[in-house]
C-alpha positions in Angstrom: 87.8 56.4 49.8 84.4 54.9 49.6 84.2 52.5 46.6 87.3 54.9 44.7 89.9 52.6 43.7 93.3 53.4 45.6 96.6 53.8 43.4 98.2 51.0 42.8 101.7 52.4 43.6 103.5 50.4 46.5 103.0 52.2 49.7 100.6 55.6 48.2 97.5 54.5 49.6 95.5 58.1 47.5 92.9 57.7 45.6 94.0 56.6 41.8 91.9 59.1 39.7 94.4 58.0 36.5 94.0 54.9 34.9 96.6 53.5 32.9 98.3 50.4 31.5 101.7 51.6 32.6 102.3 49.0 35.5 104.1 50.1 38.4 107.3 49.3 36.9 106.8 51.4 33.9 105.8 49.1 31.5 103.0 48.4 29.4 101.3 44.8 30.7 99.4 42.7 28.8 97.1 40.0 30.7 97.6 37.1 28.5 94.8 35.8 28.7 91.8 36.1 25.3 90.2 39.6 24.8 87.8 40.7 22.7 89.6 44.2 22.3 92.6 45.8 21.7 91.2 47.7 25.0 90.5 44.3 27.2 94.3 42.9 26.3 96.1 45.2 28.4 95.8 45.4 32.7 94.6 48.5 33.6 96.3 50.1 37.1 95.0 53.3 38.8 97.2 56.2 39.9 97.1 59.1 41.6 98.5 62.5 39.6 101.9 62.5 41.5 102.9 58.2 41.1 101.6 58.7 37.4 103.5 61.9 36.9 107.0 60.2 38.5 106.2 57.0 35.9 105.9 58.6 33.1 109.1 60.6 33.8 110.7 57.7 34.2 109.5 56.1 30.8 110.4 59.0 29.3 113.7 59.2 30.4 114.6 55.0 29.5 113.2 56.2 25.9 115.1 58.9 25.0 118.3 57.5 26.2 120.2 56.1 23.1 122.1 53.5 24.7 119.1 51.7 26.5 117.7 50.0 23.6 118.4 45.9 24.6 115.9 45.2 27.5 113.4 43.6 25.8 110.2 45.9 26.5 108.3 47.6 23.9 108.6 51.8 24.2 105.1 52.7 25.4 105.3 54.9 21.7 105.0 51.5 20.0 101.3 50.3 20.6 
């Protein structure tokens, strides 16, 4: 991989061309600690195409159920 950041998905070990703030979870992650930006507040992860592809299905999917409203995190639509 020479110098390429590898994805941060458990267990992929590819190359993480993507970078997001979606953690590996599927949540958006802030660092807590003081930024200068709206940009610098949030941890950014790598991903390959395929682990970003199955996490944003997933988010999708909690977000457009109706019932799942009540577990605290922010929809990644809100920020």
């Amino acid at each position: 991989m020479d110098g390429e950041p590898a994805c941060d998905f458990v267990g992929c070990g590819e190359v993480g061309t993507i970078v997001s703030r979606l953690s590996p979870e599927g949540y958006l992650v802030a660092t807590g600690k003081k930024a200068y930006s709206f940009r610098e507040a949030y941890r950014r992860f790598h991903y390959c195409q395929k682990c970003h592809d199955n996490l944003m299905n997933g988010v999708w999917s909690r977000v457009r159920k109706p019932d799942d409203k009540s577990d605290g995190h922010v929809a990644p639509t809100a920020i």
